[in-house]
C-alpha positions, 0 to 999 in steps of 0.5 A: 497554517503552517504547512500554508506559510511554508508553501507561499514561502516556497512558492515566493523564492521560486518567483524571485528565482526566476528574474535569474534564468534567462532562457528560451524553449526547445522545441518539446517539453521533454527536451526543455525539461532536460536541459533544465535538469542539466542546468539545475546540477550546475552551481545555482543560489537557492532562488534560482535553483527552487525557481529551475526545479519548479519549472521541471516540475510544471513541465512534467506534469504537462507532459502527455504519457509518451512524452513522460516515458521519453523524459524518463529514458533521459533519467535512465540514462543521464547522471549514472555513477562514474565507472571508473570512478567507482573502480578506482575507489573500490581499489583503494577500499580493498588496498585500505579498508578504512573508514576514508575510503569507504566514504570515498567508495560510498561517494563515488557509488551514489547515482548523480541522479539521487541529487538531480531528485533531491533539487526537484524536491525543493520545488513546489510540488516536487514529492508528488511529482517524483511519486508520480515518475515511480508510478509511470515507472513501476507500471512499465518497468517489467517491458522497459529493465534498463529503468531498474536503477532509475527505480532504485534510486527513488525508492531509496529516496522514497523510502527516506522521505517517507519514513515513519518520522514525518508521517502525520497520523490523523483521524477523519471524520465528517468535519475533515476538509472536503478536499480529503474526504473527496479523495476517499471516494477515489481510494477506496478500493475494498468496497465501494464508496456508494455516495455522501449518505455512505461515506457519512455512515462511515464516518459515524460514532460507532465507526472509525477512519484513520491516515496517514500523511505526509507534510509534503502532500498535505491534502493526500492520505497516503493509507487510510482504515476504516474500522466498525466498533462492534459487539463481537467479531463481525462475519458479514460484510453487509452490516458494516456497510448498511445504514444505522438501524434504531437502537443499533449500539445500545451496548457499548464496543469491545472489538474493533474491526479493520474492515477496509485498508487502503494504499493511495499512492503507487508511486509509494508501492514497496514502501510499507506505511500500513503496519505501522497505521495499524499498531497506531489505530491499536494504541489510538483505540486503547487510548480512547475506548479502554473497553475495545480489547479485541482487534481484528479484521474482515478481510476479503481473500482475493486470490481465492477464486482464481486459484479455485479455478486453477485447481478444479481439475484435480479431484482431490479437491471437489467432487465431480458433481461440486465441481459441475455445480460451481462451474454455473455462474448463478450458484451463489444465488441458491441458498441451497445451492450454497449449502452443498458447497459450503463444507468443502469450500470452507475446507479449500479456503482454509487451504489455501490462507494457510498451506498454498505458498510461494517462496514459503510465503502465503500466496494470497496478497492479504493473508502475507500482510497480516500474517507478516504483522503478526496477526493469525488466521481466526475465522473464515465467514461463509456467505461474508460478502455475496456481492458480485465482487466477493463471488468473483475473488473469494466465492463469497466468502470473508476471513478475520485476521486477529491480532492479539497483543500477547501473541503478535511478535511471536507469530510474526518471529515464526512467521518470518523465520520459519513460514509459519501461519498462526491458525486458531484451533477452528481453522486448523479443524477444517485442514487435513489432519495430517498437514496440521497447518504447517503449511507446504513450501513453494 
């Protein structure tokens, strides 16, 4: 009820704002929305500043993609920190370092552009069409550089708007509102959400999904989990998703399995929520089911498979009859084909999780996640998903991140000082004995 009121409040000073603005349309959506923009960082009352903001906001969401390119090259280049300005308060800091002229340098550093963003925001509407400005931004930003300060003037207001403070954790379950519910079908991007009886299963009494939101997109997760309640760590991805079996959870859980993790906005990629969902999902559980002490996950290793490839010609890593046998695309079909493979890419697997690196960082995208969170490398599962996705990415195979409370600040300490991968004594069985899992720099 809140979050509606507020909304109609919005929505009222808007529409009493306009009465004020007396203007006509360019000839493009683009040059309107810029003169608007030029307009709202002139002097306005609250009305008709939220009223300038709302139309900037309808304006581009109407816009086609090239034109919403054209309109942020505008941004790019317009309301940039004054140089000169910026020089003379840099003189007068380092004539008199005190606090006076740091605000003063402070002033003059901050990019015009932040406020321009911040009247936006006032908007109906405003956050999530500046998210959407950072996506088109960050899916062009490698061909178009001149945006980067673009760019770092929204994540800066990013990173402030959606700070843990004004996150909204919730569980979702069947009675959660349509409109939400529907939107895991389009996020979902782990394992496919294959119509309603599925997503029902999903939300079911032995399952558990969990998000955030923000007050300024009420009806957007931001990041949701999906986590089985099981007997044991699960292996295999195919049982979490199946359909209940009769007499399945007779036995009370003891662990709870992340199986499923998904970031919803690209617009909000670099601003972190999913650790944080986590250690809350942690202390959410322990709260409601005291007898869950084991937490961990059943991830997928999707870098795994492309650098396999990568490496097939060097011997060192399979023989030249495995590398043959894994060079026919129908090899996962054969359970004995599997068989013959299944040791010595096992023992590349745990390779590549713990020693592969870049920058002295794992270089799978999943395995950085965890590891920086805390948690350590517990089980690698062979045949864990043999779905034509887990052949493609991980040659079918899934790994358990576990995360233990006694040891999660000290492996994320070594693991942010030193590099180090926290290995269960298992995985580090499959590494050559003289590397020992202490990983290799890149």
């Amino acid at each position: 009820m809140g979050r509606v009121w507020v909304r109609s409040m919005f929505d009222a000073v808007a529409d009493l704002g306009r009465q004020y603005l007396e203007r006509t349309s360019k000839a493009s959506r683009v040059e309107d929305a810029a003169e608007r923009c030029q307009d709202l960082m002139s002097p306005h009352g609250e009305a008709s500043g939220t009223a300038l903001a709302q139309e900037i906001v309808a304006l581009f969401r109407a816009m086609s993609t090239e034109e919403r390119i054209e309109f942020l090259d505008i941004l790019a280049q317009r309301w940039t920190p004054d140089a000169d300005r910026i020089k003379r308060a840099a003189e007068a800091y380092l004539k008199k370092p005190d606090p006076t002229a740091l605000i003063a340098l402070q002033t003059a550093s901050e990019s015009p552009r932040q406020e321009l963003l911040r009247r936006i925001n006032m908007a109906p509407g405003g956050t999530a069409a500046i998210v959407k400005m950072r996506e088109v931004i960050l899916g062009a930003l490698d061909k178009r550089p001149e945006w980067r300060p673009l760019e770092s003037d929204l994540h800066h207001l990013l990173t402030s708007w959606f700070n843990r403070g004004f996150l909204e954790f919730a569980r979702i379950d069947w009675r959660t509102p349509a409109v939400v519910l529907e939107k895991l079908f389009e996020y979902e991007a782990v394992h496919e959400i294959r119509g309603w009886d599925d997503l029902r299963r999903r939300l079911a009494e032995d399952r558990r999904c969990f998000a955030f939101f923000h007050p300024a997109l009420p009806d957007e997760p931001l990041i949701f989990v999906e986590v089985a309640l099981t007997r044991g760590m699960a292996d295999k991805i195919g049982p979490l998703l199946a359909p209940a079996t009769e007499g399945a959870g007779a036995e009370p859980p003891n662990t709870a399995v992340f199986y499923s993790i998904n970031a919803c906005q690209d617009g909000l990629t670099g601003i972190s929520f999913g650790d944080l969902l986590i250690k809350q999902v942690v202390d959410a559980l322990s709260s409601e089911l005291p007898r869950v002490r084991t937490f961990c996950t059943l991830s997928p290793i999707p870098g795994f498979r492309r650098w396999l490839e990568r490496s097939l010609a060097d011997a060192e890593f399979l023989s030249a009859e495995e590398r043959q046998t894994l060079a026919d695309p129908r090899w996962a079909e054969s359970e004995p084909t599997r068989r013959k493979l299944q040791k010595p890419l096992m023992q590349l697997c745990a390779r590549y999780l713990a020693q592969e690196k870049r920058n002295n960082r794992p270089i799978d995208p999943v395995a950085r996640f965890h590891l920086g969170n805390g948690a350590a490398i517990e089980r690698i599962n062979w045949a864990g998903d043999l779905s034509e996705k887990g052949i493609a990415q991980s040659a079918g195979m899934m790994v358990n991140y576990k995360y233990d409370s006694g040891d999660i600040v000290e492996n994320h300490e070594a693991y942010v000082r030193e590099g180090k991968v926290a290995l269960s004594s298992a995985v580090r069985s499959l590494l050559p004995k003289e590397r020992n899992g202490n990983g290799k720099g890149g």
